[in-house]
Backbone bond lengths (Angstrom), bond angles and torsions (degrees), N, CA, C in turn:
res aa  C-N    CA-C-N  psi(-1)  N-CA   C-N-CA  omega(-1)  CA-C   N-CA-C  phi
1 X - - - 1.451 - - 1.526 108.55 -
2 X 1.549 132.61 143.58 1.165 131.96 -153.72 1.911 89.66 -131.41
3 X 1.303 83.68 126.81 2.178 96.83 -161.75 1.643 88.66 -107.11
4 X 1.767 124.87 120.54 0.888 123.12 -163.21 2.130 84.63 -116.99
5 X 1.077 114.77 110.23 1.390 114.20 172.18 1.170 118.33 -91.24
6 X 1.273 113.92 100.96 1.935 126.29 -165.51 1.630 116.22 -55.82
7 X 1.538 94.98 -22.19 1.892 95.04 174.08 1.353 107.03 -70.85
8 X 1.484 120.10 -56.50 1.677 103.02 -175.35 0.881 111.84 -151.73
9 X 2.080 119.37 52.69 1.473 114.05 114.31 1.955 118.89 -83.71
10 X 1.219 79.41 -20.23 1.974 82.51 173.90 1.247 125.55 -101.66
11 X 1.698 110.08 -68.31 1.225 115.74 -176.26 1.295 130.95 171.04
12 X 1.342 127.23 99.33 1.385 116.55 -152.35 1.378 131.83 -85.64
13 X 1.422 111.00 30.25 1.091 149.30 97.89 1.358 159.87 -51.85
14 X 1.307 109.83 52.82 1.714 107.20 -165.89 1.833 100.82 -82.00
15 X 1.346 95.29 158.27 1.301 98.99 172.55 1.472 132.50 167.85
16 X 1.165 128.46 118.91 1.770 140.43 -155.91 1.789 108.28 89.93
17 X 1.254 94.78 178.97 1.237 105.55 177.04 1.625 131.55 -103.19
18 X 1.058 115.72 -44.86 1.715 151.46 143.43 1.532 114.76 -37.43
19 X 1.267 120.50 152.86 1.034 148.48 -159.11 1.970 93.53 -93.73
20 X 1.201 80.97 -41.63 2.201 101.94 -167.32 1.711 97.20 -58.21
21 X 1.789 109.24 -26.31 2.180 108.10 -124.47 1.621 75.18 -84.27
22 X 1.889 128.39 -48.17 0.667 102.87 -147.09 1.818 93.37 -170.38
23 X 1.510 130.32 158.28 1.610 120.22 176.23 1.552 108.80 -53.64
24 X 1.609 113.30 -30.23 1.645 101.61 -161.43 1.474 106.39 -126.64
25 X 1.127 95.41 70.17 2.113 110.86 -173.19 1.220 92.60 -81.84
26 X 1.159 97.86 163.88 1.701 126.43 150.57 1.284 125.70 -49.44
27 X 2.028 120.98 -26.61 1.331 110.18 -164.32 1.661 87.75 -82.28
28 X 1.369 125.35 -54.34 1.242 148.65 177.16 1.629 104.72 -17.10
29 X 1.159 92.88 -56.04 1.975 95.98 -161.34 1.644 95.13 -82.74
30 X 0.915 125.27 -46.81 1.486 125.63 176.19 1.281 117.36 -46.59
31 X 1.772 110.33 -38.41 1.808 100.50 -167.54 1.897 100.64 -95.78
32 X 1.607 109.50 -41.66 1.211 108.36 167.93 1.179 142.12 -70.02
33 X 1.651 120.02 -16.00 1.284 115.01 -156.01 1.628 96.21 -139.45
34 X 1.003 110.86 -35.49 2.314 121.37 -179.12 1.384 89.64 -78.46
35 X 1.285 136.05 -99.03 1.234 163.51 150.98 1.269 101.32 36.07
36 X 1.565 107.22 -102.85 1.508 99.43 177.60 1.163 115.85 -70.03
37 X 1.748 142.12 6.69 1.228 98.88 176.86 1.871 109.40 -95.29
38 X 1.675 94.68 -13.13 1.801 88.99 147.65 1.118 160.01 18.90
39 X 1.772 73.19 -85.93 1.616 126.23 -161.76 1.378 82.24 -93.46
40 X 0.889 127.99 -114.61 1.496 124.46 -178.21 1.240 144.14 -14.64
41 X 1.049 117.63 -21.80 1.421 130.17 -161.44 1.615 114.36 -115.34
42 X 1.367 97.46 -49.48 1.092 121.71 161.81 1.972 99.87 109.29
43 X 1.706 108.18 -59.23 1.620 106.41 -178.50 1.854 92.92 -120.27
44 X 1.481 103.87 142.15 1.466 122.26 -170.11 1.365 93.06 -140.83
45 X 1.152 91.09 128.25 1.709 117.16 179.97 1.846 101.07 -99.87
46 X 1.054 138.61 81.15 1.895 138.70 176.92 1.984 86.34 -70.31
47 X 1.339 98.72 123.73 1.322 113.64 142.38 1.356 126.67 -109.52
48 X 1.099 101.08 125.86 2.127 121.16 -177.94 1.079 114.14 -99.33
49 X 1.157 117.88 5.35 2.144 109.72 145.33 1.251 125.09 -62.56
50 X 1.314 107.21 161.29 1.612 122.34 -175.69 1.524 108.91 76.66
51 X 1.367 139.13 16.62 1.847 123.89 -155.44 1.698 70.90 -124.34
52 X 1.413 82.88 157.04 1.619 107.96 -162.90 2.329 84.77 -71.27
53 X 1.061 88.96 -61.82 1.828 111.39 -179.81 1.664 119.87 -161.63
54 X 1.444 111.93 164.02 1.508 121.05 -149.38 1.798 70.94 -117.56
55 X 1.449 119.22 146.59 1.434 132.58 132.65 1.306 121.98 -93.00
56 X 1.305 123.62 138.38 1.304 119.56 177.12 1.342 122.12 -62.56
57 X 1.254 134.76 13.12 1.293 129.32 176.21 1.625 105.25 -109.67
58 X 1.372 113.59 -26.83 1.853 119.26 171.92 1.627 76.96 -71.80
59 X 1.063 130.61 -112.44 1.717 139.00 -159.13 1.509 103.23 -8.38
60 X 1.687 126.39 -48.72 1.462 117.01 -155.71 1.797 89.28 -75.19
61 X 1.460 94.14 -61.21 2.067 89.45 -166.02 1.091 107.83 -54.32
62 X 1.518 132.50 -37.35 1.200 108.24 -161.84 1.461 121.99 -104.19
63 X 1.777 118.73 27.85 1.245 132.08 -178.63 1.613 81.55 -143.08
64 X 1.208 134.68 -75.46 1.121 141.65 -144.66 1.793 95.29 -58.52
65 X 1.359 99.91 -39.91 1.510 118.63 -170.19 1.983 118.31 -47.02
66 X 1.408 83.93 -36.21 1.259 92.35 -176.73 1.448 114.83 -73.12
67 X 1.379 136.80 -33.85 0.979 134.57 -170.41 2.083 95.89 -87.00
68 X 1.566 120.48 -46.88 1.273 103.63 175.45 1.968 125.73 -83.78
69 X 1.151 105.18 21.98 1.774 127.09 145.11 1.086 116.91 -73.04
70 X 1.672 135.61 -36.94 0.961 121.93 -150.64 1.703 129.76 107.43
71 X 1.276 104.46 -33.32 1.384 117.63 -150.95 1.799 103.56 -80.14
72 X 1.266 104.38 -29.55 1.748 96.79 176.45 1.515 98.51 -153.19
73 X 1.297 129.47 158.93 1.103 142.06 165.48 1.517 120.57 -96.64
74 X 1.381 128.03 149.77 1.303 123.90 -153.55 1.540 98.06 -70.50
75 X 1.370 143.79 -40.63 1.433 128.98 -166.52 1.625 90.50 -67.14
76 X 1.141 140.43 -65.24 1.402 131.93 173.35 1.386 120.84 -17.04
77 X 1.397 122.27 -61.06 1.722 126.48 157.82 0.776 135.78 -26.91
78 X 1.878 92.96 -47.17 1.557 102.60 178.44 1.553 123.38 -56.69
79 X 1.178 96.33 -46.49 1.611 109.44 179.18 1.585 124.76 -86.60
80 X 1.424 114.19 -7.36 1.596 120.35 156.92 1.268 117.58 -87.98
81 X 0.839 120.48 -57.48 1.757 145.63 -178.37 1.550 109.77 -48.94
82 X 1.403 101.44 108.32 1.849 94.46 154.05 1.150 116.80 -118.37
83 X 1.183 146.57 153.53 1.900 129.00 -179.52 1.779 96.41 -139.62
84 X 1.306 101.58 98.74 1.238 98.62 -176.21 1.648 110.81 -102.18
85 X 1.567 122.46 165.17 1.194 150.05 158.09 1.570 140.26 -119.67
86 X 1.161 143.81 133.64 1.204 140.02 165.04 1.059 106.78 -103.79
87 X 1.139 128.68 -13.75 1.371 133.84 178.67 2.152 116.68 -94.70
88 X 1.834 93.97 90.48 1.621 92.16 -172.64 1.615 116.63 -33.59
89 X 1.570 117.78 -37.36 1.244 113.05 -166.04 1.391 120.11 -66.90
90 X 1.665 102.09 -30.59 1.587 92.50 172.94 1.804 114.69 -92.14
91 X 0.893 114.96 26.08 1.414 117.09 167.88 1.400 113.32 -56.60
92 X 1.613 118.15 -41.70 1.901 130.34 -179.21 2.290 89.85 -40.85
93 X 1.698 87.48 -62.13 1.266 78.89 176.18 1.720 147.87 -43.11
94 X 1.231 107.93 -55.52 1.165 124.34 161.67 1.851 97.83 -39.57
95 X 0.970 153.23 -45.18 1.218 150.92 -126.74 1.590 91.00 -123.28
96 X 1.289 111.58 -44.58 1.530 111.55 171.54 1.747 113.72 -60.95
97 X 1.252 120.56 -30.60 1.267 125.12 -162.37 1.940 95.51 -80.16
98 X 1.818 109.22 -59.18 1.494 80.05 162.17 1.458 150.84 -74.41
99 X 1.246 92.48 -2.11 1.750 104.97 166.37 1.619 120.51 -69.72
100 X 1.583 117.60 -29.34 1.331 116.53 174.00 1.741 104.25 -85.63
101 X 1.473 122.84 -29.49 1.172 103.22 148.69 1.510 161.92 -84.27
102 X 0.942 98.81 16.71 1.727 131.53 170.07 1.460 91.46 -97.83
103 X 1.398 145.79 -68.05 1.013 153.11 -166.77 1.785 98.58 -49.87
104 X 0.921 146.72 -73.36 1.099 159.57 151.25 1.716 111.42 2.69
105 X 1.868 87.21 -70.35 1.505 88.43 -173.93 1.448 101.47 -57.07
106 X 1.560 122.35 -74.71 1.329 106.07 -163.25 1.435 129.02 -58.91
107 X 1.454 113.28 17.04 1.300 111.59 -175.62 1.730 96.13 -95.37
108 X 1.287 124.77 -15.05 1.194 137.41 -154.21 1.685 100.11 -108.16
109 X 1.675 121.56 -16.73 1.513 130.20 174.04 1.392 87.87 -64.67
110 X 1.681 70.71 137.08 1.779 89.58 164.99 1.470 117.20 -76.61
């Protein structure tokens, strides 16, 4: 399993959604860094300790993103995807991340 730690393999700073908002968006980490390791890896453990704070627009595109791309469907997530914390406070997060992907899928039901 390939453990992608968002403070400093990305940036402990995340923030916007867009490519435009900011260096360490949501579209960014999703296509370079979630994405293929996915694809590759098959199960990815994202740890969200150490980041100053998550905006909901980095969290929606770049978790939520994946399921309204195309690229995986939320029961699929379920079973690749781990998003861990040691840190209780960002747990809201963790909880936000599957909420934009559930959100996603059924936005994507026909």
């Amino acid at each position: 399993m390939k453990t992608i730690k968002i403070a400093t393999d990305y940036s402990n700073t995340p923030l916007g959604r867009y490519l435009e908002d900011s260096e360490f968006n949501g579209t960014r980490f999703r296509e370079e860094f979630l994405k293929p390791a996915l694809e590759k890896e098959g199960e990815v453990e994202v740890d969200i300790d150490g980041v100053e704070g998550y905006g909901s627009s980095f969290l929606d595109e770049a978790f939520g993103g994946l399921v309204r791309k195309g690229y995986f469907k939320a029961a699929e997530l379920h079973r690749k995807l781990v998003i861990r914390n040691a840190d209780p406070d960002l747990a809201l997060y963790r909880d936000l991340i599957w909420k934009y992907i559930r959100q996603a899928e059924a936005r994507k039901a026909p």
